[in-house]
ChimeraX commands (.cxc) that place a marker at each C-alpha (Angstrom):
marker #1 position -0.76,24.23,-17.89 radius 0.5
marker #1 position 1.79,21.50,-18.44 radius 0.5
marker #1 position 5.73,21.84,-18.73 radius 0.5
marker #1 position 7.62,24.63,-17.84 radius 0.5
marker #1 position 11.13,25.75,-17.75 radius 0.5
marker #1 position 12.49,26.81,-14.47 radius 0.5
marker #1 position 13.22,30.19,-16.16 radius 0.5
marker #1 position 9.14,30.77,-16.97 radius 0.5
marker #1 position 7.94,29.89,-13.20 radius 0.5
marker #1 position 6.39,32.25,-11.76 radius 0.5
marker #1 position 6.01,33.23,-7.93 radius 0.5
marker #1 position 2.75,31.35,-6.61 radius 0.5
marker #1 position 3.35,27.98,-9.30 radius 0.5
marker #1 position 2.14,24.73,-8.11 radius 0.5
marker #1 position 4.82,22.59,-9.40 radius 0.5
marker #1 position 5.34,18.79,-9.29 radius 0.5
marker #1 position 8.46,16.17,-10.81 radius 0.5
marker #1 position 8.44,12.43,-11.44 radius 0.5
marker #1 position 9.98,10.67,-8.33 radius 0.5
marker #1 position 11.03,6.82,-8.35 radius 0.5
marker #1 position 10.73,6.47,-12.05 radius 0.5
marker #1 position 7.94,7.79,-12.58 radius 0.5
marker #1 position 5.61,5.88,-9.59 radius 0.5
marker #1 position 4.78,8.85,-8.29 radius 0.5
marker #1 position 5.29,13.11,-8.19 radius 0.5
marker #1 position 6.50,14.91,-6.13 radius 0.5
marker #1 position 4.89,18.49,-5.58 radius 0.5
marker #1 position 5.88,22.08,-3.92 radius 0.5
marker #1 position 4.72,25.85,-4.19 radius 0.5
marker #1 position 7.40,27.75,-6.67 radius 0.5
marker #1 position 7.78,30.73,-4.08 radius 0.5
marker #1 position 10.52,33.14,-6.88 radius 0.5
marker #1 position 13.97,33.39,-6.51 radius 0.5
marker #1 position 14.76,29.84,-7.49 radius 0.5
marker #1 position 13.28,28.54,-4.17 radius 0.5
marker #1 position 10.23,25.77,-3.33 radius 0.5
marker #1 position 8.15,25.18,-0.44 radius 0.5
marker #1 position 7.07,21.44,0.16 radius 0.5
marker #1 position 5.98,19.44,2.75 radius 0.5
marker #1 position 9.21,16.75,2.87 radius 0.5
marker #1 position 8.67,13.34,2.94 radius 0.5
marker #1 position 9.10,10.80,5.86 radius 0.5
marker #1 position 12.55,10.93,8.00 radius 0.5
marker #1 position 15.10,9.70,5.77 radius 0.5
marker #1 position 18.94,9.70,6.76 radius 0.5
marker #1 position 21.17,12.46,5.90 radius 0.5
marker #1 position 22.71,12.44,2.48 radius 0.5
marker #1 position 26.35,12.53,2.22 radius 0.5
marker #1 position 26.04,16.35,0.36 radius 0.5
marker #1 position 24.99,20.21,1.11 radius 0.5
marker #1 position 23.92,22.30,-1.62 radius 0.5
marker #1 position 25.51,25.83,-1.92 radius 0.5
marker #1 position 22.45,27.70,-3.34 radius 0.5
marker #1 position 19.91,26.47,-0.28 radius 0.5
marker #1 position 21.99,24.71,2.39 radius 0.5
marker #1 position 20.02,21.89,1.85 radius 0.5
marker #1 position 21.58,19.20,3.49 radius 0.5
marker #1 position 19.03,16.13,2.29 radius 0.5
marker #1 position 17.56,15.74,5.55 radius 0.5
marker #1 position 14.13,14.63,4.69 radius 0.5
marker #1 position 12.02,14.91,8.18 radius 0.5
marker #1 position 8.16,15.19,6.81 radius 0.5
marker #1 position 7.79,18.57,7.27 radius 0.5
marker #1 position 7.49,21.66,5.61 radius 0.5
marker #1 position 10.91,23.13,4.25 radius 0.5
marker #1 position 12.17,25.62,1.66 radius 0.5
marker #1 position 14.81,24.25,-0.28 radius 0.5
marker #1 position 16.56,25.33,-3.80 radius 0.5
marker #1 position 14.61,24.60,-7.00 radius 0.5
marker #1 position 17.79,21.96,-8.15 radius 0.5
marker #1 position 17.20,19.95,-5.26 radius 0.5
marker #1 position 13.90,19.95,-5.85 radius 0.5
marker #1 position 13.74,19.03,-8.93 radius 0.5
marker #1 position 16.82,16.92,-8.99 radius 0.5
marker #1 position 17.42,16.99,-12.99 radius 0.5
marker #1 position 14.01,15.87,-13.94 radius 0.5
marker #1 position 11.31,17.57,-15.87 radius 0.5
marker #1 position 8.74,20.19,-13.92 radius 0.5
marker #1 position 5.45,20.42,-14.71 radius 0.5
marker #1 position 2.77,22.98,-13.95 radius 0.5
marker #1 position -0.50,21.93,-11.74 radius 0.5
marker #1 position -3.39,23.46,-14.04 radius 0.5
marker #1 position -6.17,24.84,-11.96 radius 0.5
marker #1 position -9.60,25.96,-12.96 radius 0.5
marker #1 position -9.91,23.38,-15.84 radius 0.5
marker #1 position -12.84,21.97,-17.15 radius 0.5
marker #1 position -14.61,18.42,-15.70 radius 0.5
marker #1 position -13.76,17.00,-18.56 radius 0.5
marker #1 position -10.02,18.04,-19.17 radius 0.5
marker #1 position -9.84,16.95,-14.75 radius 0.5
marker #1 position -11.09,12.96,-15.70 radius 0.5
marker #1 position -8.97,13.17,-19.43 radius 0.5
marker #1 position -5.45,13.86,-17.26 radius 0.5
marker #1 position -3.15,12.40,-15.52 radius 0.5
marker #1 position -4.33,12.47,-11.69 radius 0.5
marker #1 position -2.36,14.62,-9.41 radius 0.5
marker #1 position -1.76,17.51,-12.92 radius 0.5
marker #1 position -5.14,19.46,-12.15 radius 0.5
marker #1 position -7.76,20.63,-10.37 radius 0.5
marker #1 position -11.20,22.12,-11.09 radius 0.5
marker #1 position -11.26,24.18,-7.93 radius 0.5
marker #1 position -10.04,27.97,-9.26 radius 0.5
marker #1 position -6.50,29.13,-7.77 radius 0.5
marker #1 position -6.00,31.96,-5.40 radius 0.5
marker #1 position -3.73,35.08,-6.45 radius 0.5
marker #1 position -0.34,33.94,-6.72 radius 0.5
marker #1 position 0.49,36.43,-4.01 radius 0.5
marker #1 position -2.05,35.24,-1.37 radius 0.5
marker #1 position -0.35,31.44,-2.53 radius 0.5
marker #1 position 3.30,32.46,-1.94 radius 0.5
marker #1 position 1.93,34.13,1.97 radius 0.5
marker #1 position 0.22,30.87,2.35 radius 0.5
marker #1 position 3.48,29.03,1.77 radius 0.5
marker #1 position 5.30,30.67,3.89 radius 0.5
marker #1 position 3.06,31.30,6.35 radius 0.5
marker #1 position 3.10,27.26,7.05 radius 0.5
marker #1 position 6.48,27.50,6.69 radius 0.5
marker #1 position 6.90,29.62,9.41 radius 0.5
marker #1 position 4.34,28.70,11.68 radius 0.5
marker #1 position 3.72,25.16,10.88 radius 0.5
marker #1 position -0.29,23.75,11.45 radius 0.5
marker #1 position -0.45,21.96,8.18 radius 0.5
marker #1 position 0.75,18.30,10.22 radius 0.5
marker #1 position 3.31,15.50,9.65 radius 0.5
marker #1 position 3.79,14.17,6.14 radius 0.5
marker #1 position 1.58,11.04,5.80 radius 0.5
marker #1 position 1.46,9.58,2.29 radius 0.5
marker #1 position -2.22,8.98,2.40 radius 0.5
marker #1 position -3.41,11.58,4.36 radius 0.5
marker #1 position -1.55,14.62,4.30 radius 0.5
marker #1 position 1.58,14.59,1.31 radius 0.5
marker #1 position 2.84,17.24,-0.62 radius 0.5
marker #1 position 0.09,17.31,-3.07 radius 0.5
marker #1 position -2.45,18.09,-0.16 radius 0.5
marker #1 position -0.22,20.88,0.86 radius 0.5
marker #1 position 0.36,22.52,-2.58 radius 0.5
marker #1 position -2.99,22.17,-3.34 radius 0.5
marker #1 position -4.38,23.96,-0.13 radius 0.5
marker #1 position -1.51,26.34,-0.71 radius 0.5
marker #1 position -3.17,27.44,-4.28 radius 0.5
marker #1 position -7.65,27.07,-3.14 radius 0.5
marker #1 position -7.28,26.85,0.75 radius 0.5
marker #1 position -8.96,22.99,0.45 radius 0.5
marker #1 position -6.01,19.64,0.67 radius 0.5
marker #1 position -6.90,17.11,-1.85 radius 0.5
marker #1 position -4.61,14.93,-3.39 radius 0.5
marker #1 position -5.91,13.20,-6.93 radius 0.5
marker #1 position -2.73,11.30,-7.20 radius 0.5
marker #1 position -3.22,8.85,-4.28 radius 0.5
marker #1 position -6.96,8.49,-4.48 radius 0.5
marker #1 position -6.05,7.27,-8.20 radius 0.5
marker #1 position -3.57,4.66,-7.05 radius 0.5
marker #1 position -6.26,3.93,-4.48 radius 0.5
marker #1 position -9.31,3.62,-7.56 radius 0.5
marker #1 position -6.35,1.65,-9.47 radius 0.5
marker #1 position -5.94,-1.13,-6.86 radius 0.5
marker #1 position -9.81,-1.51,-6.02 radius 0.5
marker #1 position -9.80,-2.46,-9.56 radius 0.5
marker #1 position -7.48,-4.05,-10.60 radius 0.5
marker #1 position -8.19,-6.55,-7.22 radius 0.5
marker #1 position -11.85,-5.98,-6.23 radius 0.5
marker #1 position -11.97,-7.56,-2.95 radius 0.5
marker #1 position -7.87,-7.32,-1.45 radius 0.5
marker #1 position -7.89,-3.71,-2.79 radius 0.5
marker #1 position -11.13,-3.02,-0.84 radius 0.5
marker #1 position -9.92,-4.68,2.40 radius 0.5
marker #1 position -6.42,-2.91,2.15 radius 0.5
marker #1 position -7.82,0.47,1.47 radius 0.5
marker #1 position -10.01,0.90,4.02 radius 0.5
marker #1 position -7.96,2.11,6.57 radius 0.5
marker #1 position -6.30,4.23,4.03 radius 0.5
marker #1 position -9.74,6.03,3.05 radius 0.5
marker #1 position -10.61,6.24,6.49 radius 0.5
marker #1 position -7.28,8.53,7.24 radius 0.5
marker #1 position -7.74,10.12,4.40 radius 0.5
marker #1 position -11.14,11.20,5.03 radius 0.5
marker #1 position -10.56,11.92,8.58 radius 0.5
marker #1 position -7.66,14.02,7.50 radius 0.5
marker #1 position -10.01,16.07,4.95 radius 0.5
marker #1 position -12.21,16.88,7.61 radius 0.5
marker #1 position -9.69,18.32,9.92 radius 0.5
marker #1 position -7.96,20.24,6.56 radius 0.5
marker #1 position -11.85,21.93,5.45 radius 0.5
marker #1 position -11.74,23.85,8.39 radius 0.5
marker #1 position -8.62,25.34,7.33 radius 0.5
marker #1 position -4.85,25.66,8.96 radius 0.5
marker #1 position -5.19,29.27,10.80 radius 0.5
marker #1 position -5.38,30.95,7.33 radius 0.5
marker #1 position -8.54,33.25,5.92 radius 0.5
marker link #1:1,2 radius 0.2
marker link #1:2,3 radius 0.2
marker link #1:3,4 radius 0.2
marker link #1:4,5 radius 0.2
marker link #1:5,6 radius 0.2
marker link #1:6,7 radius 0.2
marker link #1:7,8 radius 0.2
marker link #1:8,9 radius 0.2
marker link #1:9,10 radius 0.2
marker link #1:10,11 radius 0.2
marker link #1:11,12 radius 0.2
marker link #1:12,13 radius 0.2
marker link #1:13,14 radius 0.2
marker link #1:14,15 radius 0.2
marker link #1:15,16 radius 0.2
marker link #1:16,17 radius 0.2
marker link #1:17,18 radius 0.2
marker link #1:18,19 radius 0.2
marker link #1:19,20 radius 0.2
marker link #1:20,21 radius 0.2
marker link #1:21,22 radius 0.2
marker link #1:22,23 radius 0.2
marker link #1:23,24 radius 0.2
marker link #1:24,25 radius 0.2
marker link #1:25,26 radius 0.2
marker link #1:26,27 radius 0.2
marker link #1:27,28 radius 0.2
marker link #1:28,29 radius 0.2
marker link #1:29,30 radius 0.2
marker link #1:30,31 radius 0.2
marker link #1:31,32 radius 0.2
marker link #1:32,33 radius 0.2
marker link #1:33,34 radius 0.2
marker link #1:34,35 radius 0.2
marker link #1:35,36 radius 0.2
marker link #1:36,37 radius 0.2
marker link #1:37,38 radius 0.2
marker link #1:38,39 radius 0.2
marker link #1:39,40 radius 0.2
marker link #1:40,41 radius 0.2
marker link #1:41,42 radius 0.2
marker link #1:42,43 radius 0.2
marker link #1:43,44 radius 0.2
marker link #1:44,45 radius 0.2
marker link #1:45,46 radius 0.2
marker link #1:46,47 radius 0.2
marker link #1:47,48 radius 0.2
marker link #1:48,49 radius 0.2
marker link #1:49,50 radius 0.2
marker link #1:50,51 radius 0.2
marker link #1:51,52 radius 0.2
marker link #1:52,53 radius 0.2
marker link #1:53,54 radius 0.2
marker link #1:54,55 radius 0.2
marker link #1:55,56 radius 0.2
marker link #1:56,57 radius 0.2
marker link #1:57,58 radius 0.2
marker link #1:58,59 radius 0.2
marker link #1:59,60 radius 0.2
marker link #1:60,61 radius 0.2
marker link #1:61,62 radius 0.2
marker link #1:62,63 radius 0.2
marker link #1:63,64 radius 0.2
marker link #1:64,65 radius 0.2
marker link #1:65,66 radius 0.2
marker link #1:66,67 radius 0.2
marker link #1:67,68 radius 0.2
marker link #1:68,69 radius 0.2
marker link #1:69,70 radius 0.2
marker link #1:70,71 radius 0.2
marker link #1:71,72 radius 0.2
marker link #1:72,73 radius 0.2
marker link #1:73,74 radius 0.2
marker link #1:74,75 radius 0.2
marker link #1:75,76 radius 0.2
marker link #1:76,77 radius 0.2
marker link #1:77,78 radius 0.2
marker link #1:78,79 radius 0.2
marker link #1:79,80 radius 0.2
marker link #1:80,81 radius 0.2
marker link #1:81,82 radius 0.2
marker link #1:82,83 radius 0.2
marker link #1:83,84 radius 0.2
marker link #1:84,85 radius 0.2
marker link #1:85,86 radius 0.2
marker link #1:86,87 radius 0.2
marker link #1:87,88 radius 0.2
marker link #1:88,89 radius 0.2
marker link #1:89,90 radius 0.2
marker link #1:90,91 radius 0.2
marker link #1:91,92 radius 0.2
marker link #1:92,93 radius 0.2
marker link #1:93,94 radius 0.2
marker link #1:94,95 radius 0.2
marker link #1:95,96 radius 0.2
marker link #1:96,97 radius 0.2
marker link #1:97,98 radius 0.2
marker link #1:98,99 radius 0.2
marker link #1:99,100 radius 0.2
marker link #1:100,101 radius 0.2
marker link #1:101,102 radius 0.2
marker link #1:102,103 radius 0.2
marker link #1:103,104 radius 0.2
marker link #1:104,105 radius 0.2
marker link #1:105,106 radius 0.2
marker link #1:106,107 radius 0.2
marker link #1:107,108 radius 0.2
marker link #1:108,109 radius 0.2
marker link #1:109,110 radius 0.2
marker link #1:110,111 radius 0.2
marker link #1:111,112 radius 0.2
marker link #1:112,113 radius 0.2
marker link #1:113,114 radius 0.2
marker link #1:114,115 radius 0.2
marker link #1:115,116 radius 0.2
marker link #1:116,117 radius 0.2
marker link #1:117,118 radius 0.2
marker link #1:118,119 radius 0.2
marker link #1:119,120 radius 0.2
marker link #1:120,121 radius 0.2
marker link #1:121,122 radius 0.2
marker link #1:122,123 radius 0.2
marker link #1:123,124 radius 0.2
marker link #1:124,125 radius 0.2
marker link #1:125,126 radius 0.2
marker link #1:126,127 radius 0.2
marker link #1:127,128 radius 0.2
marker link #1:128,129 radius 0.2
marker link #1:129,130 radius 0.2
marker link #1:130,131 radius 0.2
marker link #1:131,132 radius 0.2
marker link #1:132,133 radius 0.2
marker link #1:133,134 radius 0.2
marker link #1:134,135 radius 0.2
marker link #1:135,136 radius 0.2
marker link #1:136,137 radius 0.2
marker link #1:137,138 radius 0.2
marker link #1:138,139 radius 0.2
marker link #1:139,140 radius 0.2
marker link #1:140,141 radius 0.2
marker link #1:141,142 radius 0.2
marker link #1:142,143 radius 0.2
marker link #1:143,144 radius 0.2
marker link #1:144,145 radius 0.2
marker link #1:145,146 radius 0.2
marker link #1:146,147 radius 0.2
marker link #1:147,148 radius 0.2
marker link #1:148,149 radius 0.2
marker link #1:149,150 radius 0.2
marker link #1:150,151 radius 0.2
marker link #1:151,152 radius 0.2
marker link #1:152,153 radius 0.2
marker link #1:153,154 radius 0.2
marker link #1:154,155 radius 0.2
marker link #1:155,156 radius 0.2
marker link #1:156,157 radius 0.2
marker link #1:157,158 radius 0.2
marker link #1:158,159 radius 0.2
marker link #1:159,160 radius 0.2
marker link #1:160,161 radius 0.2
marker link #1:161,162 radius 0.2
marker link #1:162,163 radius 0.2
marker link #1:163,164 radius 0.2
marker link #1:164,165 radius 0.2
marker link #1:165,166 radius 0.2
marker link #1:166,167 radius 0.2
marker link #1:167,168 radius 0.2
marker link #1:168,169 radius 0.2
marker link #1:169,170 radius 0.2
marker link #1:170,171 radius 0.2
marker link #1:171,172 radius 0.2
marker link #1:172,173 radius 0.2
marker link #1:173,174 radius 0.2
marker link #1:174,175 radius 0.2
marker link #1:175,176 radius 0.2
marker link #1:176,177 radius 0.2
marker link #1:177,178 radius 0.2
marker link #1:178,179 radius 0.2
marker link #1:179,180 radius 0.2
marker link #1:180,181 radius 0.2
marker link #1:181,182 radius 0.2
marker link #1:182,183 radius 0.2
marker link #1:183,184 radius 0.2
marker link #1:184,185 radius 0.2
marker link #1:185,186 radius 0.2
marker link #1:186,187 radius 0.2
marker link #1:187,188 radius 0.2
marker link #1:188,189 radius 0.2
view
C-alpha cells in the first residue's frame, strides 16, 4: 500500500501517478517487464517523440494500450492502489488510492489486462464513465468503479449545492448507466 519503486512492482500492481499537477491520477495494471496496461485518454495529437523501450509514439486515442513504464509514469512518483482495506482506512484516504473490494491473484489480473488488450470490450475512454481507474480497478475485482471522479463529483455538490447538482446530473447518469453495463462483466469469468 502506498509508494513504490519501479524496481519493487510486481506483475498484477494497480498503479496510478499525479497528472496535471496533481488534479488528477492517472492509473494502469503493472503487467512485469517494465510494461503497463491502461486505458489511454481521449485522442490527443501525436507527440513530436518515440520511445525506444515501447515504441510508444504519444498517440493518445482512448483506448487500451501497453506502453513502457517511463512513459507511463513520465518522471513522477508511482503509487500502489491498496485493495482489501478496511471502511475506515477507504473514507481516511485519498479517493482513487483504495478499495475495500479484495483483489484477484495477480496472475488472473495480468490475463485480465491483456485479455482487454487484445480483444478489446472494456469501451472508449470517457472521463466520467469509463477512465483508467474503472479499468484498473475491474482489472484487479472484475467490478469498474472509479473513487476519484465520484470525489470531484461529492466535492463540487458541495462546495456549490445547487450548480453542482444541476451540472452533475448528466454526469451521474453516465456514470451509473456505465456501471450497469460494466457489473455484468466484459467477456471475462
Amino acid at each position: 500500500m502506498g509508494k513504490k519503486l519501479v524496481c519493487e512492482l510486481e506483475a498484477g500492481d494497480h498503479i496510478y501517478c499525479k497528472r496535471r499537477g496533481g488534479l488528477y491520477d492517472h492509473h494502469g495494471i503493472y503487467v512485469g517487464d517494465n510494461m503497463v496496461i491502461h486505458l489511454a485518454g481521449k485522442a490527443k495529437k501525436i507527440q513530436p517523440y518515440s520511445c525506444q523501450e515501447c515504441k510508444n509514439k504519444g498517440v493518445i486515442n482512448g483506448e487500451i494500450a501497453k506502453i513502457c513504464i517511463h512513459c507511463f509514469h513520465g518522471g513522477k512518483n508511482l503509487g500502489v492502489y491498496a485493495y482489501g482495506v478496511s471502511y475506515f482506512q477507504h473514507k481516511t484516504r485519498k479517493n482513487g488510492t483504495c478499495c475495500i473490494r479484495a483483489a484477484r491473484p495477480p496472475h488472473e489480473v495480468v490475463a485480465a489486462a491483456i485479455h482487454l488488450l487484445e480483444h478489446g470490450g472494456f469501451g472508449r475512454y470517457n472521463l466520467f464513465a469509463n477512465n483508467c481507474e474503472d479499468f484498473a480497478v475491474y482489472c484487479k475485482t472484475g467490478f469498474a468503479e472509479s473513487k476519484q471522479i465520484m470525489g470531484h463529483i461529492k466535492r463540487l455538490t458541495f462546495m456549490f449545492p445547487i450548480v453542482g447538482v444541476i451540472a452533475t446530473l448528466p454526469l451521474a447518469a453516465a456514470y451509473t448507466v456505465h456501471k450497469g453495463i460494466s457489473q455484468r462483466g466484459h467477456g471475462l469469468t
